[in-house]
C-alpha positions as CSV (number, residue, x, y, z in Angstrom):
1,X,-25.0,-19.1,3.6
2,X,-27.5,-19.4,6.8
3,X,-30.8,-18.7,6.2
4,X,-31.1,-16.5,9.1
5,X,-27.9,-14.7,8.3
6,X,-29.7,-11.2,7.1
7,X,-32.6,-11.3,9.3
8,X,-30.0,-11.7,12.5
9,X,-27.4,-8.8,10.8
10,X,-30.5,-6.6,10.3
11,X,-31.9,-7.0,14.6
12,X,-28.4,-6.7,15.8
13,X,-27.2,-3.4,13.8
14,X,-30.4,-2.0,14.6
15,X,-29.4,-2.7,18.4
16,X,-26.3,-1.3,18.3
17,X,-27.3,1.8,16.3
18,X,-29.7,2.9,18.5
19,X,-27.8,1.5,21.9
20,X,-24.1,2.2,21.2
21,X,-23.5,6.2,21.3
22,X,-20.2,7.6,22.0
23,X,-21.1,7.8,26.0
24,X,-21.8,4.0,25.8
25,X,-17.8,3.4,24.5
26,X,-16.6,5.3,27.0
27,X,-17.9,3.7,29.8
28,X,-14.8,1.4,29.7
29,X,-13.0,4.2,31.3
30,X,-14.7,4.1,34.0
31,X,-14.3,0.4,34.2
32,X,-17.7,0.1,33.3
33,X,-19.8,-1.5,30.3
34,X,-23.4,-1.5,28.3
35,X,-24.7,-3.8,30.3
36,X,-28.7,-2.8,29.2
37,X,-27.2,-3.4,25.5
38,X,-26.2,-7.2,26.7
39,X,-29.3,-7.9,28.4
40,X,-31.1,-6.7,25.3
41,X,-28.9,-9.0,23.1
42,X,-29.3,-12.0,25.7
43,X,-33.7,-10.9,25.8
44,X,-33.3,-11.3,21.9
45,X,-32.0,-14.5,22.1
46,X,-29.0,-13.2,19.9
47,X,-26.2,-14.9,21.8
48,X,-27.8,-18.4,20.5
49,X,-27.6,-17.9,17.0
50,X,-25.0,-20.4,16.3
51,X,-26.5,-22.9,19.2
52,X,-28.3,-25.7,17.5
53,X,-32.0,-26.1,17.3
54,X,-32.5,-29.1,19.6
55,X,-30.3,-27.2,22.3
56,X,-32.5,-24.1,22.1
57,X,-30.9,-21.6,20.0
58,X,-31.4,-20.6,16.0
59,X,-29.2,-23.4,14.4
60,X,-26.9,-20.8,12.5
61,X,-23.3,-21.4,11.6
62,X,-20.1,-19.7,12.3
63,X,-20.9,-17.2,9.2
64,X,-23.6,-15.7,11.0
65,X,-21.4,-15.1,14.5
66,X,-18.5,-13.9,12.4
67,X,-20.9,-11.4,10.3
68,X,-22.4,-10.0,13.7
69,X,-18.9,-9.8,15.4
70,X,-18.0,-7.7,12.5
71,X,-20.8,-5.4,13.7
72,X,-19.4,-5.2,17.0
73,X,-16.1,-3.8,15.8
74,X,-17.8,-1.2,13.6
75,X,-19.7,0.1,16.5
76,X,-17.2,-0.7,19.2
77,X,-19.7,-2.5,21.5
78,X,-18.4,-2.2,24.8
79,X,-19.9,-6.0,25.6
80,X,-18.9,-9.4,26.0
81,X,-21.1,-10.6,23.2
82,X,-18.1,-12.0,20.6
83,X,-16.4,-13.8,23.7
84,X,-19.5,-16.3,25.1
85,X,-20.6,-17.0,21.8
86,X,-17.1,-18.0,20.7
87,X,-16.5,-19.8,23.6
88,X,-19.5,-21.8,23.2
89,X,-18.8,-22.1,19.4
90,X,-15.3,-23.9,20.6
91,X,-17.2,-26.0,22.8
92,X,-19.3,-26.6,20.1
93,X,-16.5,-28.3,17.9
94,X,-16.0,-30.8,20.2
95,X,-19.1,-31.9,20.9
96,X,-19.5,-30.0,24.3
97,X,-22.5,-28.1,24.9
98,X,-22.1,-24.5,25.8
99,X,-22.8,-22.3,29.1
100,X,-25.8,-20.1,29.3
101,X,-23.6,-18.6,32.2
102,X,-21.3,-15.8,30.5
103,X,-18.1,-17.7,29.4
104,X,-15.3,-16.1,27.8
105,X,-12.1,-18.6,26.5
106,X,-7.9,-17.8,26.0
107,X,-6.4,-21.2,24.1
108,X,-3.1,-19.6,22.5
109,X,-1.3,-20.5,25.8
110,X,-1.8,-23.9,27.2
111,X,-2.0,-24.3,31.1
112,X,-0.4,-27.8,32.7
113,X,-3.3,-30.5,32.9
114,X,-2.4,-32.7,36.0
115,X,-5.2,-35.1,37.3
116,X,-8.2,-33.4,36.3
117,X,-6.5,-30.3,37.6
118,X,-5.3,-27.2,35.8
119,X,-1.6,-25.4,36.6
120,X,-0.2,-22.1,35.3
121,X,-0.6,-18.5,34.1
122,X,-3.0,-17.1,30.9
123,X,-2.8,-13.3,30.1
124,X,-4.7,-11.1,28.1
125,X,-7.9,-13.2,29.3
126,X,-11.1,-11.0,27.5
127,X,-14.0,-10.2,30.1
128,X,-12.6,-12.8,32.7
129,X,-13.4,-10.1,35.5
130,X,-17.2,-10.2,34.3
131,X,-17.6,-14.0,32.9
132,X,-18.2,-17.0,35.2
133,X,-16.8,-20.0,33.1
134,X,-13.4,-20.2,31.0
135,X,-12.4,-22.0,27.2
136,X,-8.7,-23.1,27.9
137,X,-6.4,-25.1,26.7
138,X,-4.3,-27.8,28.8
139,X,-1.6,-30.1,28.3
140,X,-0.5,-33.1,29.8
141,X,2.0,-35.0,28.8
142,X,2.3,-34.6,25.0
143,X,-1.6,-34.7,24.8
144,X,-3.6,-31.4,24.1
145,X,-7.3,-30.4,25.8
146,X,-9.5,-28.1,26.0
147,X,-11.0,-27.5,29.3
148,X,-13.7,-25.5,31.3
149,X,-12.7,-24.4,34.2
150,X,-15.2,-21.8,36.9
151,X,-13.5,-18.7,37.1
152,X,-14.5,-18.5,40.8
153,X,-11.5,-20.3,42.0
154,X,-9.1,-18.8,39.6
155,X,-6.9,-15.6,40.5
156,X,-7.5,-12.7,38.3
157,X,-5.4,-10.0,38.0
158,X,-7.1,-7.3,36.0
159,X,-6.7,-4.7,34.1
160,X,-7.3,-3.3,30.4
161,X,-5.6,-3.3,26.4
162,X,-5.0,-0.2,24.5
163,X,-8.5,0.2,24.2
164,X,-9.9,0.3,27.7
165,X,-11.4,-3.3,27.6
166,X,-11.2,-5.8,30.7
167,X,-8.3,-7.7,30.0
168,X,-6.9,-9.9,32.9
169,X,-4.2,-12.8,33.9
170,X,-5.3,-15.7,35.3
171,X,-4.0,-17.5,37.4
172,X,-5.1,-21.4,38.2
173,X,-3.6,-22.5,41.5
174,X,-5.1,-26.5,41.5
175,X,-8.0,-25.1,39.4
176,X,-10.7,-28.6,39.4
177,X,-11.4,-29.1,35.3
178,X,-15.6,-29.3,34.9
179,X,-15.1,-31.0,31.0
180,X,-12.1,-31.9,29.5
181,X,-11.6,-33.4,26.0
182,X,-8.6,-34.2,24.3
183,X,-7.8,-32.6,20.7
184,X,-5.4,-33.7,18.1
185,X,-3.3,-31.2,16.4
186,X,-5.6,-31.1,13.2
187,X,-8.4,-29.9,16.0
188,X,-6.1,-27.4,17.7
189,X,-5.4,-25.3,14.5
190,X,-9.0,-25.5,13.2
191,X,-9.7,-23.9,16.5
192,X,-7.1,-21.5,16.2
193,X,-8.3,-20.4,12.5
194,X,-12.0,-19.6,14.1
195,X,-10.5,-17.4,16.9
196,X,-8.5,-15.4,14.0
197,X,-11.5,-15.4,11.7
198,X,-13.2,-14.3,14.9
199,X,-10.8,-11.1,15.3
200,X,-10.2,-10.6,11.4
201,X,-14.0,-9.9,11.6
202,X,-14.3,-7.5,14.0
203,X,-11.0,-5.6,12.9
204,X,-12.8,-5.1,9.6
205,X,-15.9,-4.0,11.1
206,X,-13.2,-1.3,13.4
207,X,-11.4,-0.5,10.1
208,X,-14.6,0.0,8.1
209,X,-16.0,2.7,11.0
210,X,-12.7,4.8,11.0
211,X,-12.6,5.1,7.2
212,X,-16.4,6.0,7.4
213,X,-15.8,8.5,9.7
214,X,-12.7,9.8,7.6
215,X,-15.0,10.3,4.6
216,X,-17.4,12.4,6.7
217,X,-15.0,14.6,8.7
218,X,-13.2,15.4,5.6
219,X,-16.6,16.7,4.1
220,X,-17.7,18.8,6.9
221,X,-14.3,20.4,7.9
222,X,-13.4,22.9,5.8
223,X,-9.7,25.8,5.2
224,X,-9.1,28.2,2.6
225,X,-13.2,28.0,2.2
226,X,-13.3,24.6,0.8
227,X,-13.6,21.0,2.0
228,X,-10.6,19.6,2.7
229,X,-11.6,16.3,0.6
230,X,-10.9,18.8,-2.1
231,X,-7.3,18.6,-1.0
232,X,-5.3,16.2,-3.4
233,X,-3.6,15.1,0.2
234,X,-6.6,14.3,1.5
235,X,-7.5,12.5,-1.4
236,X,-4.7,10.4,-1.3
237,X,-5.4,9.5,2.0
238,X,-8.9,8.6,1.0
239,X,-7.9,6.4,-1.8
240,X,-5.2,4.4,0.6
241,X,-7.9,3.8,3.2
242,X,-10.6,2.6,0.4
243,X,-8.6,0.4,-0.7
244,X,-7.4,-1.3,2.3
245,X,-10.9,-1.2,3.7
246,X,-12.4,-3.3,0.3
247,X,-9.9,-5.4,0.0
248,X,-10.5,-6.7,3.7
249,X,-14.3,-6.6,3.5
250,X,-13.7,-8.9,0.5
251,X,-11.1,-11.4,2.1
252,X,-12.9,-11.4,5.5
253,X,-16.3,-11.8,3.3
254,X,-14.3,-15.0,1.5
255,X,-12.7,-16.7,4.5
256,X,-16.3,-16.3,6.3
257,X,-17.8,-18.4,3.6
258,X,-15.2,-20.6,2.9
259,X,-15.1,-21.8,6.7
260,X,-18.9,-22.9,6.2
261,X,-18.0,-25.0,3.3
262,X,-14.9,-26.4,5.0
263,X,-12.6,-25.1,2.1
264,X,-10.1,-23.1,4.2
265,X,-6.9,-23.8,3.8
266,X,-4.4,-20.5,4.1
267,X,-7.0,-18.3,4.0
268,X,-7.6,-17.3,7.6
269,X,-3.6,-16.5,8.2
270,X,-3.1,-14.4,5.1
271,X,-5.9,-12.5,5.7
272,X,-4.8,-12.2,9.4
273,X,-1.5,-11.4,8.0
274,X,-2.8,-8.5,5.2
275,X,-5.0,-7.3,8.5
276,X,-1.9,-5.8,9.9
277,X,-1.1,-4.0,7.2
278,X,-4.6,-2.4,6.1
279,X,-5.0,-1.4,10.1
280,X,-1.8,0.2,9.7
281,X,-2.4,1.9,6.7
282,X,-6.5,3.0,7.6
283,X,-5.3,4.0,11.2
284,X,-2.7,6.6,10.0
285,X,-4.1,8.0,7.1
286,X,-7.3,8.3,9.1
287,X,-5.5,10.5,12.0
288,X,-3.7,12.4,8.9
289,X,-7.1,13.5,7.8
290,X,-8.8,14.3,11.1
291,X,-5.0,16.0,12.4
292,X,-5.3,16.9,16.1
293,X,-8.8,16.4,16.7
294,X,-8.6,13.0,15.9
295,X,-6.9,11.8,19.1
296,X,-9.1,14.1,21.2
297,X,-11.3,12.4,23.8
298,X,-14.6,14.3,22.3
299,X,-14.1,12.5,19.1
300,X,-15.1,9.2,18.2
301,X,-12.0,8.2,15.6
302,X,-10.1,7.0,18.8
303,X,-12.5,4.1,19.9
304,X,-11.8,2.5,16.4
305,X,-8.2,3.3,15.8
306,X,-7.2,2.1,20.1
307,X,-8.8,-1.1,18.9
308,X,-7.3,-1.8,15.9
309,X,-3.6,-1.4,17.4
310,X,-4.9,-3.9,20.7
311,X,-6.4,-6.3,18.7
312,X,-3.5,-6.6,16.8
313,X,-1.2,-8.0,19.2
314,X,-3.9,-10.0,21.0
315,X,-4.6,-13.4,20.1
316,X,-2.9,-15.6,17.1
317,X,-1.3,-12.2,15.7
318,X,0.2,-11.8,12.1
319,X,3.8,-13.0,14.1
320,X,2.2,-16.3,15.1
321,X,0.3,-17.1,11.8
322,X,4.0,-15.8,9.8
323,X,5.9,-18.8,11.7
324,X,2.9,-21.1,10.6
325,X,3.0,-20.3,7.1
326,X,6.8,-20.8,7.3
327,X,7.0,-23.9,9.0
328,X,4.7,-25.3,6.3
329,X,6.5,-24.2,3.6
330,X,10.0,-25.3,5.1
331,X,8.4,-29.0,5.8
332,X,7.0,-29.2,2.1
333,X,8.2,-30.9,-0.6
334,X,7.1,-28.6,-2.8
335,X,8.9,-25.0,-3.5
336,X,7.0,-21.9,-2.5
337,X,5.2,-21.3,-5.7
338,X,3.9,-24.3,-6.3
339,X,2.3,-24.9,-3.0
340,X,0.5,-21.6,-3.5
341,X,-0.4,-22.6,-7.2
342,X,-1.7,-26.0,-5.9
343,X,-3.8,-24.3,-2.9
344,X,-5.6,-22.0,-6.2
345,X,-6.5,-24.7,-8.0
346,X,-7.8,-26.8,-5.1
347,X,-10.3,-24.3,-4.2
348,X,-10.8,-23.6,-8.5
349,X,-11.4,-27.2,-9.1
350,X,-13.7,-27.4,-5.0
């Protein structure tokens, strides 16, 4: 575990406590965002956390970015703060130094590689309408890159997910690469796992909020002169969505550290994979207690449950990693059992 992992957690959540209100959210509706909560981030120096001491930033590792992106999904942070630093943390794995200039990235898709010069159509690009510099990933021929490109000479259509953030297609029309480096398969889904652990993280930190504000709406509402937590409905509810919501914080807590000690192996894509079904679970149960208020604009349980449902199909979903874990287990030797057996007692024996 970083050094600096608690005293970063503790400045951040105090940041977004006092910063992030209900009005901040919603200023994605207006197809604004807390830009006074990004410059205090960027004045704090928070965005270098994972950056490496002789390149100016704290010399953290990806458990600390993962630990304060869970923060932005428990307050719903309307800023680009989990795209530039992950962006940058890409960069970071091979050996490219990251962009001061806001930077967001979109490698499930690869864009045609020609000549130093990048071909084709990304959607679903995060904060592309605000960021300067793009994290993609190119192909040409049978060999795989990853690529900055400026986002000044790419076409951006733009528009929003489920929960009002800037979303966009790109399109790159003879788009000149700044840095390319080519990646080997092994590279590409290490890459891949720290995007998912990126969203698992901030799903957990979403999920964690709309249980939170379960618990306290069903103590302050009251019928037939009671609280309804006194309900045995209600109750149930309660249980299902405490469940889900430790059993995530634990696997997301696990796959955080086991990335730092370089001990993943399935980790990331079951707990991707169990994601789907505690966001399912917390997001109903969660509108079940709050009933009709709960998808009112005046109330806050919508900002969490919008995102769970867009984060879910965004990125290396629970479909993606599902074909993963299948192809493995169709291209092993070994039957299903035993390669989950052998996986326990390689990280038993670690």
């Amino acid at each position: 575990m970083s050094e600096i992992k608690d005293m970063v957690v503790e400045v951040v959540e105090k940041v977004l406590k006092d910063k992030v209100e209900k009005e901040t959210v919603d200023l994605l509706e207006g197809n604004l965002w807390a830009e006074n909560v990004w410059q205090l981030l960027l004045e704090n120096e928070l965005h270098n956390v994972a950056v490496s001491e002789e390149d100016g930033g704290a010399g953290g590792d990806i458990e600390d970015l993962l630990a304060l992106y869970g923060l932005i999904g428990k307050y719903a942070a309307p800023v680009p703060f989990i795209e530039h630093t992950l962006a940058n943390y890409l960069l970071k794995q091979i050996d490219i130094k990251g962009y001061e200039q806001l930077t967001t990235y979109s490698i499930t898709t690869p864009l045609q590689l020609k000549e130093d010069t990048l071909f084709g159509t990304v959607k679903h690009v995060p904060w592309a309408k605000y960021a300067e510099k793009i994290v993609v990933l190119a192909q040409e021929g049978s060999q795989q890159f990853i690529v900055v490109a400026d986002l000044k000479n790419v076409l951006l259509k733009n528009g929003t997910n489920l929960a009002a953030e800037p979303r966009s297609e790109a399109v790159f029309e003879k788009v000149k690469a700044l840095q390319k480096v080519p990646i080997t398969a092994q590279q590409y889904v290490a890459l891949s796992k720290l995007v998912t652990a990126a969203s698992v993280s901030k799903m957990n930190g979403a999920l964690t909020t709309a249980f939170q504000l379960s618990v306290q709406f069903s103590k302050e509402r009251e019928q037939f002169g009671r609280p309804i937590h006194r309900f045995q409905l209600v109750q149930q509810h309660l249980a299902n969505m405490a469940g889900e919501q430790t059993l995530m914080t634990v696997a997301t807590n696990n796959v955080q550290t086991l990335l730092v000690d370089g001990q993943e192996g399935v980790e990331v894509a079951y707990t991707r994979l169990r994601m789907d079904d505690a966001s399912r679970v917390v997001t109903t149960a969660a509108h079940q207690v709050h009933a009709a208020i709960g998808v009112t604009h005046e109330h806050r349980l919508h900002q969490f449950t919008r995102r769970l449902w867009a984060w879910r199909d965004e990125e290396f979903t629970a479909r993606y990693w599902k074909q993963q874990l299948a192809k493995q287990v169709l291209e092993s030797k070994m039957d299903l059992w035993e390669s989950m057996t052998e996986q326990n007692e390689a990280h038993v024996h670690a």
